[in-house]
C-alpha positions in Angstrom: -39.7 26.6 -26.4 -41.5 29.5 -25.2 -45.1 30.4 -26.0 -44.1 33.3 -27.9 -42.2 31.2 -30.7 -44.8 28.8 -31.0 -47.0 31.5 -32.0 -45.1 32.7 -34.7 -45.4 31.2 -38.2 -42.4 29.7 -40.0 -41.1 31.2 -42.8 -42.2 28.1 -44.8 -45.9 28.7 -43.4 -45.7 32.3 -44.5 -44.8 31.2 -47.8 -47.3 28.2 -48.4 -50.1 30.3 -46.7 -49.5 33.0 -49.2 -48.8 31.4 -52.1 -51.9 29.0 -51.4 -54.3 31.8 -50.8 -52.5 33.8 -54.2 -53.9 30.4 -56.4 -56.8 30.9 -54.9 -57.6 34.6 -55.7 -56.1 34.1 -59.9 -58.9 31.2 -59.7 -61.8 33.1 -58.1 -61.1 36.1 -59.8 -61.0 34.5 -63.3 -64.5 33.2 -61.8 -65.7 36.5 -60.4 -64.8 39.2 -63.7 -67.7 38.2 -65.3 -70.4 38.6 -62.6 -70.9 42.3 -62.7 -70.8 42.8 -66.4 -72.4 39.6 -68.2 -75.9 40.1 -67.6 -75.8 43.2 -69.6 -73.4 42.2 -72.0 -75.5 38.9 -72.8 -77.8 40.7 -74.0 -76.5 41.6 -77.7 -75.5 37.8 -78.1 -77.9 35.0 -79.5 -79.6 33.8 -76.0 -79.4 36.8 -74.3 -82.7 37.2 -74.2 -83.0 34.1 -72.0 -82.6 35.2 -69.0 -83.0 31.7 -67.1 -79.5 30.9 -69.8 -77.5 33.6 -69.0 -78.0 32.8 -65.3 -77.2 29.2 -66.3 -73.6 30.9 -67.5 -73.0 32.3 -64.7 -73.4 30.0 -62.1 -72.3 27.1 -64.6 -68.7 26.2 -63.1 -70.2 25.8 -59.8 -72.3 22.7 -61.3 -69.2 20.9 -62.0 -67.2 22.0 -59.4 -69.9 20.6 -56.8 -69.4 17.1 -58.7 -65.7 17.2 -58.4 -64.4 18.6 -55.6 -64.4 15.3 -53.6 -62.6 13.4 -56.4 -60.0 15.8 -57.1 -59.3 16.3 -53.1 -58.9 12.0 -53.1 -57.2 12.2 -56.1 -54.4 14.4 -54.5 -54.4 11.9 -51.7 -53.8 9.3 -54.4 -51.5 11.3 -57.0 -50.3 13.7 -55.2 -51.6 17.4 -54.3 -49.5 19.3 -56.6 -50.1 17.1 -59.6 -53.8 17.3 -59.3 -53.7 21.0 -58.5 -51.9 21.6 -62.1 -54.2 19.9 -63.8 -57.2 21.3 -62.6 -55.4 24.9 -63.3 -55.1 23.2 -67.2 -58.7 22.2 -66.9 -59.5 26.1 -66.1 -57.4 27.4 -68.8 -59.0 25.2 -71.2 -62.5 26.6 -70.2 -61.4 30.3 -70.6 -60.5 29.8 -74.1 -63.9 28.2 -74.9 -65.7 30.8 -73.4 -63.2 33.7 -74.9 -64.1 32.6 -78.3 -68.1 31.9 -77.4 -70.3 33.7 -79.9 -73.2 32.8 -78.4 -74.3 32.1 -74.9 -74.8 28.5 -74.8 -70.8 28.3 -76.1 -70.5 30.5 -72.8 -71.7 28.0 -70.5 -70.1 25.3 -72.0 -66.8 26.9 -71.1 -68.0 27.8 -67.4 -68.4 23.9 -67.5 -65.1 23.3 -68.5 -63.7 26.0 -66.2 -65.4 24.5 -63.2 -64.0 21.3 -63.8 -61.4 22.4 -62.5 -62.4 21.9 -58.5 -58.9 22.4 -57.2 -60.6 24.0 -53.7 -60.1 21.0 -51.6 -56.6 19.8 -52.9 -55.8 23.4 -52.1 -56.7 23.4 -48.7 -56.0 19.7 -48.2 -52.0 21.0 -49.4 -52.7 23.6 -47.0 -53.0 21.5 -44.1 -50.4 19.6 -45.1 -47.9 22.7 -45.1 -49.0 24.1 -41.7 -48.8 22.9 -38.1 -51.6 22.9 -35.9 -51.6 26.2 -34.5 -51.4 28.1 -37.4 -54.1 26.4 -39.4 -56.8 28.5 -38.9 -54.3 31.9 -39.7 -53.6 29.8 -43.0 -57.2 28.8 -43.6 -58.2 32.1 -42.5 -55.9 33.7 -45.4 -57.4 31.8 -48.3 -61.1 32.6 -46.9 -60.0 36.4 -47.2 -58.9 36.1 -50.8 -61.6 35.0 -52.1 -64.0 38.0 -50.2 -61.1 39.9 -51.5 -60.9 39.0 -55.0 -64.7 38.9 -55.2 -64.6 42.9 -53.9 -61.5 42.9 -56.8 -63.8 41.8 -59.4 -67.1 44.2 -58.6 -64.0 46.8 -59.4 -61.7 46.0 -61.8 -64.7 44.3 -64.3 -66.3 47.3 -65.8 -63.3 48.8 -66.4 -61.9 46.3 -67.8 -64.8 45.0 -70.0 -64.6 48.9 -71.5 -61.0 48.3 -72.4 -61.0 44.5 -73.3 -64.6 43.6 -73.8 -66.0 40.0 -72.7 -63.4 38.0 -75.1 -60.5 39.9 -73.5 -61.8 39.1 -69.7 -62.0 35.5 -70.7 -58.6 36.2 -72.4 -57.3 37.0 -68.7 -58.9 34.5 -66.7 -56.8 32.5 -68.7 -53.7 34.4 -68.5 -54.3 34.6 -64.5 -55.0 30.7 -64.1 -51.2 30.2 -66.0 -50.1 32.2 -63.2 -51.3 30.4 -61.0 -49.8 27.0 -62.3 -46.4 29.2 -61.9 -47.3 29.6 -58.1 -47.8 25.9 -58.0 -44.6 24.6 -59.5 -42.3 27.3 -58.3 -43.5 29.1 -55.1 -45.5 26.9 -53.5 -43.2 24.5 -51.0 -42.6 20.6 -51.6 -45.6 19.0 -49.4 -43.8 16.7 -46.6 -44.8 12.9 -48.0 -46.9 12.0 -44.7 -49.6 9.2 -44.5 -53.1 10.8 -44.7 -55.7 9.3 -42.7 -59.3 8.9 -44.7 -62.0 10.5 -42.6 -65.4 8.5 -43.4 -68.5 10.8 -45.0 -70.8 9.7 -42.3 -68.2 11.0 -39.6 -68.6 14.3 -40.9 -71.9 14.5 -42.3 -73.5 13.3 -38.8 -71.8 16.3 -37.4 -74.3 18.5 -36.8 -71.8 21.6 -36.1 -69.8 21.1 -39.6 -73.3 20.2 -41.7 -74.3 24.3 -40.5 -71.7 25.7 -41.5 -71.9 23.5 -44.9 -75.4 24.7 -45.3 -73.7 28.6 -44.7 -71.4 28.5 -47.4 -73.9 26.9 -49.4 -76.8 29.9 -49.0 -73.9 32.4 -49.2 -72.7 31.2 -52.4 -76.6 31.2 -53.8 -76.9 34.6 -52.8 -73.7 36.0 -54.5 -74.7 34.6 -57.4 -78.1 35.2 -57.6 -77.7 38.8 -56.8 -76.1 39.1 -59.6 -78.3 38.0 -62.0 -79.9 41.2 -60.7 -77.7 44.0 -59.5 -76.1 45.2 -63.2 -79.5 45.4 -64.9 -80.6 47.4 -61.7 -77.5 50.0 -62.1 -78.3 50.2 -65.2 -82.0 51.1 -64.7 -80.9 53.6 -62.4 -79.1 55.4 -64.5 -75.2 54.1 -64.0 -73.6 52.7 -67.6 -72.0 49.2 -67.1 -68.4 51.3 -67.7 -69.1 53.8 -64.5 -70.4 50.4 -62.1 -67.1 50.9 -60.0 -68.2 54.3 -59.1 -70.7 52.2 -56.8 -68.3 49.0 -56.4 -65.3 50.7 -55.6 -66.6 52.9 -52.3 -68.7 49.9 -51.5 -65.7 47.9 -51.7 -63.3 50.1 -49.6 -65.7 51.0 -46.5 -66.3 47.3 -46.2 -63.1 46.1 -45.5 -63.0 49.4 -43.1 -65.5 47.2 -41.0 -65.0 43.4 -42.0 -60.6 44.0 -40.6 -61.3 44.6 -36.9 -64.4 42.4 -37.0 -62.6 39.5 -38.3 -59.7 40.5 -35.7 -62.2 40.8 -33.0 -63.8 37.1 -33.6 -60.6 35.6 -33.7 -58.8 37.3 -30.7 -60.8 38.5 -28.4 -63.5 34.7 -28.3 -66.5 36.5 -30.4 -66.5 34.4 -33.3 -70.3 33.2 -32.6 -71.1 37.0 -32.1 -69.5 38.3 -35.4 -70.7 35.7 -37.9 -74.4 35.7 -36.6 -74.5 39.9 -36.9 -73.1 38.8 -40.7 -76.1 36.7 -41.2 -78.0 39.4 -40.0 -77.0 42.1 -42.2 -77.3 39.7 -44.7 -81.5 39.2 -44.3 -81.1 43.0 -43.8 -79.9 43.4 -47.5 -82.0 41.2 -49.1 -85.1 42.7 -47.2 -83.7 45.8 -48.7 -83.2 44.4 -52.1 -86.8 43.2 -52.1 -87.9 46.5 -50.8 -86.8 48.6 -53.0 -87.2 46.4 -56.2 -83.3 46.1 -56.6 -83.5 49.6 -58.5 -82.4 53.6 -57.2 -79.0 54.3 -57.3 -78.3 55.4 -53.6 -80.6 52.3 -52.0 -78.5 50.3 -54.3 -75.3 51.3 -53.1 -75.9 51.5 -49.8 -77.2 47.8 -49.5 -74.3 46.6 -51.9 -71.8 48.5 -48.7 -73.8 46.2 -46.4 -73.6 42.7 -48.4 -69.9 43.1 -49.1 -69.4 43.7 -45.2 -71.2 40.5 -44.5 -69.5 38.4 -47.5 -66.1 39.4 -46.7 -66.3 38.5 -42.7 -67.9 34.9 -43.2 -65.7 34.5 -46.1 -62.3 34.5 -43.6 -64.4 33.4 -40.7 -65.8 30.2 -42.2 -62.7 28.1 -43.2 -61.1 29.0 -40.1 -64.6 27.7 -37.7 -63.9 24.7 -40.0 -60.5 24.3 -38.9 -61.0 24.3 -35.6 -63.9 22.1 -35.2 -63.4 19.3 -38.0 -62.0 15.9 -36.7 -58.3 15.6 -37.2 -58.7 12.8 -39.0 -60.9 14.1 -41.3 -59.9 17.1 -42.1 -59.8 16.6 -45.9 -62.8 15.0 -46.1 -64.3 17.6 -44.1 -63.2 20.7 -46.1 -64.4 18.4 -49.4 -67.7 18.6 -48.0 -67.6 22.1 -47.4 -66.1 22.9 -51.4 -68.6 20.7 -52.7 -71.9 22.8 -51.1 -69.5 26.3 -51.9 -69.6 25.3 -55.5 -73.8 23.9 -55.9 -74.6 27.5 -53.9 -72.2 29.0 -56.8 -74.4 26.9 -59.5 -77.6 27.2 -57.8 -77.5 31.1 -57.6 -76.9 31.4 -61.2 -78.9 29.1 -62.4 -82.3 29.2 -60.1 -81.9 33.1 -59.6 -82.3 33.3 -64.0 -84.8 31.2 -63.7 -87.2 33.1 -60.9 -86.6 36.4 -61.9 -87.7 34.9 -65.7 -90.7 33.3 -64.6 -91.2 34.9 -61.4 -90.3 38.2 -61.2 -87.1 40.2 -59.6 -88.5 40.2 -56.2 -88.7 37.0 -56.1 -84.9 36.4 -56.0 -84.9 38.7 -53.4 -87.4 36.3 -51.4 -85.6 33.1 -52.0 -82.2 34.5 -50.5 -84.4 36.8 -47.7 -85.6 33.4 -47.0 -82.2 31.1 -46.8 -80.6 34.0 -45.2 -83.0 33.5 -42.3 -83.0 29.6 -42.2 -79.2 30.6 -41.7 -79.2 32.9 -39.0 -81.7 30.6 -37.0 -79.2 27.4 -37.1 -76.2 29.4 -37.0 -77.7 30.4 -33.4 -77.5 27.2 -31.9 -73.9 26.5 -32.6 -71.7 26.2 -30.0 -68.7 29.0 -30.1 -65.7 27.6 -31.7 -62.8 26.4 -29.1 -60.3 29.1 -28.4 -57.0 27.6 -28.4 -54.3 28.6 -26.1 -50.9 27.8 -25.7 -48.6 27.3 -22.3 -45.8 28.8 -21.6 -42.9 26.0 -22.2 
C-alpha cells in the first residue's frame, strides 16, 4: 500500500472522529453557556451575594467529574463504551433540569453536581482509540481537543444573546436539549466499536512518567484559569460599561481573530515538527494575559478586549495540541488509563477555578485571582520547557 493511502483516513474514521468530537462540543457547550453570564445573573438570586457560592456553581461539575472520570473510563472497559457513554449523557440531562428549575444558587450547584457526574471524557476518547488506527489518532484526538476550544469560543458568543432571549432557566433548558442530542449521536452516528481485548495500563506506569504528569499538570492550570477568569471577566465588562446582553460585541471579534492565529499554529506544530515551540509561546501568552489582567485590575473595556483576543489564542492552540502530545507519547498499553489521568486533572482545574477563584476574589481581592493563575501559568511554562518534543511520526513508502 503506498504511503499516500495510509495517510488518508477511512471513511469510518471520518465519521467516528466527527461524531466523537460533535458529543463532545453538545457536552462542553451545555457546560460553557453559563460562564460568561452567571456571575451577573447570580446576583438577583438568594446567594448571589456570595461570591465564594456562585464560584462554587460554576466550577461545580468539575468536582464530580474529577472523581469519576477513572470509573466511568473502566466502566466502559467493563460494560461497554457506548453503554456508559449514554448514561453519563442521562446523568447530564438530569443535572440541567435541576439547575433549570433552581431558584436559588445553592439548587444551582447542586445541579452542576449532577451534571458533572456525568464524566463521559475518557470513555469518549477511550471509544475514540478504539475507532481509529494508529496513524490517525492524533488527527482524531486532535479533533475533539479543537471542539472543546471551539465550543468554549461558541459559548463567550452565543451566551449573552441567548440569556436575553431565554434567560438562565432557558440556557439550562438547552443544555439539556443539546446533551439529548448528543445521546442521538451516540446511538445512531457514532460507529459499532470493534469488540477487541483492552489491555489495563497500571497508574504507576503513567503517573511515574514524568512527560505525561506535565502535561497533566497543563490541562490542570488551564482549566483553573478558564474558570477562574470567569468569576471575573463579566462583572469587569460590566464595570466598564458593556451590559451582559452587548458581551459578544467583545467575545465575538475576540473569538474570530483567534482562530485567525490558533489554525496555522496548530498546522505549523503538527506538520512542520514545532510542537514544543507553539505550545510553550501558548504558555507564554498566557502569563502575558494574566499579568495583564492583574495590571489593569481586570476593568477598561479596550485592555479587556484585547487580553480576552490573547487568552482565547492560547486556549484554543493547547486545547488541540494537548490530546494529540498525549497520543503520541502515552504507552500503548495504557492509553486509557493515560487519557483517565489526564480527564480527571481537566475536570479538578474546571472545579478548582470556580470554586478557589470565588473564594480569593471574596476574601482576597480581584487581583488576587489574577496572581494565582500569573503564578501557575509560570510554574507551566518553566516544566513545559524541559519536555522533550513529541516524536514525529513518518511513514515509508510500501
Amino acid at each position: 500500500m503506498a504511503s499516500s493511502d495510509i495517510d488518508k483516513m477511512s471513511p469510518a474514521e471520518r465519521r467516528a472522529g466527527a461524531s466523537l468530537a460533535a458529543i463532545f462540543a453538545l457536552r462542553m457547550l451545555g457546560l460553557f453557556l453559563i460562564l460568561p453570564v452567571f456571575a451577573v445573573h447570580a446576583h438577583g438570586m438568594p446567594g448571589g451575594d456570595n461570591v465564594a457560592l456562585v464560584g462554587m456553581a460554576i466550577g461545580a461539575y468539575g468536582l464530580t467529574q474529577a472523581f469519576l472520570q477513572i470509573p466511568f473510563g473502566a466502566a466502559s472497559d467493563r460494560f461497554g463504551r457506548k453503554p456508559v457513554i449514554v448514561f453519563g449523557l442521562l446523568l447530564f440531562i438530569a443535572g440541567s433540569v435541576v439547575a433549570a428549575m433552581a431558584t436559588d444558587v445553592q439548587t444551582v450547584v447542586i445541579g452542576r453536581v449532577l451534571q458533572g457526574a456525568g464524566a463521559i471524557s475518557a470513555a469518549v476518547t477511550a471509544l475514540a482509540a478504539d475507532l481509529t488506527r494508529d496513524q490517525h489518532r492524533t488527527k482524531v484526538m486532535a479533533m475533539i481537543g479543537s471542539s472543546i476550544g471551539l465550543v468554549f469560543a461558541v459559548s463567550m458568543v452565543a451566551a449573552p444573546l441567548l440569556y436575553a432571549a431565554i434567560g438562565m432557566s432557558g440556557l439550562f433548558w438547552l443544555t439539556g436539549a443539546l446533551a439529548v442530542a448528543a445521546v442521538f449521536t451516540v446511538i445512531f452516528v457514532v460507529p459499532a466499536a470493534p469488540p477487541v481485548p483492552r489491555a489495563t495500563g497500571r497508574f504507576a506506569e503513567v503517573l511515574g512518567n514524568g512527560q505525561l504528569m506535565r502535561l497533566n499538570f497543563g490541562v490542570f492550570a488551564l482549566h483553573l484559569m478558564q474558570t477562574a477568569m470567569w468569576v471575573l471577566v463579566p462583572a469587569g465588562l460590566v464595570a466598564a460599561g458593556l451590559p451582559m446582553p452587548e458581551h459578544w460585541k467583545v467575545y465575538l471579534p475576540a473569538v474570530l481573530l483567534s482562530f485567525v492565529v490558533m489554525v496555522p499554529a496548530v498546522i505549523m506544530a503538527e506538520k512542520k515538527g514545532a510542537m514544543k515551540k507553539v505550545f510553550n509561546a501558548a504558555i507564554g501568552l498566557l502569563l502575558v494575559v494574566q499579568a495583564g489582567l492583574y495590571a489593569t485590575g481586570s476593568s477598561g473595556l479596550w485592555p479587556l478586549a484585547v487580553l480576552l483576543t490573547l487568552f482565547f489564542v492560547a486556549f484554543n492552540v493547547l486545547e488541540a495540541t494537548q490530546p494529540s502530545w498525549i497520543s503520541k507519547i502515552a504507552p500503548p498499553h495504557a492509553k486509557g488509563t493515560a487519557l483517565g489521568i489526564y480527564n480527571t486533572l481537566q475536570s479538578l482545574g474546571l472545579f478548582l477555578g470556580g470554586a478557589l477563584g470565588g473564594w480569593l476574589a471574596q476574601h482576597m481581592g480581584p487581583g488576587s485571582v489574577s496572581l494565582l493563575c500569573a503564578g501557575l501559568a509560570l510554574a507551566w511554562l518553566i516544566l513545559a520547557a524541559g519536555m522533550a518534543p513529541p516524536p514525529v511520526r513518518r511513514v515509508a513508502a510500501a
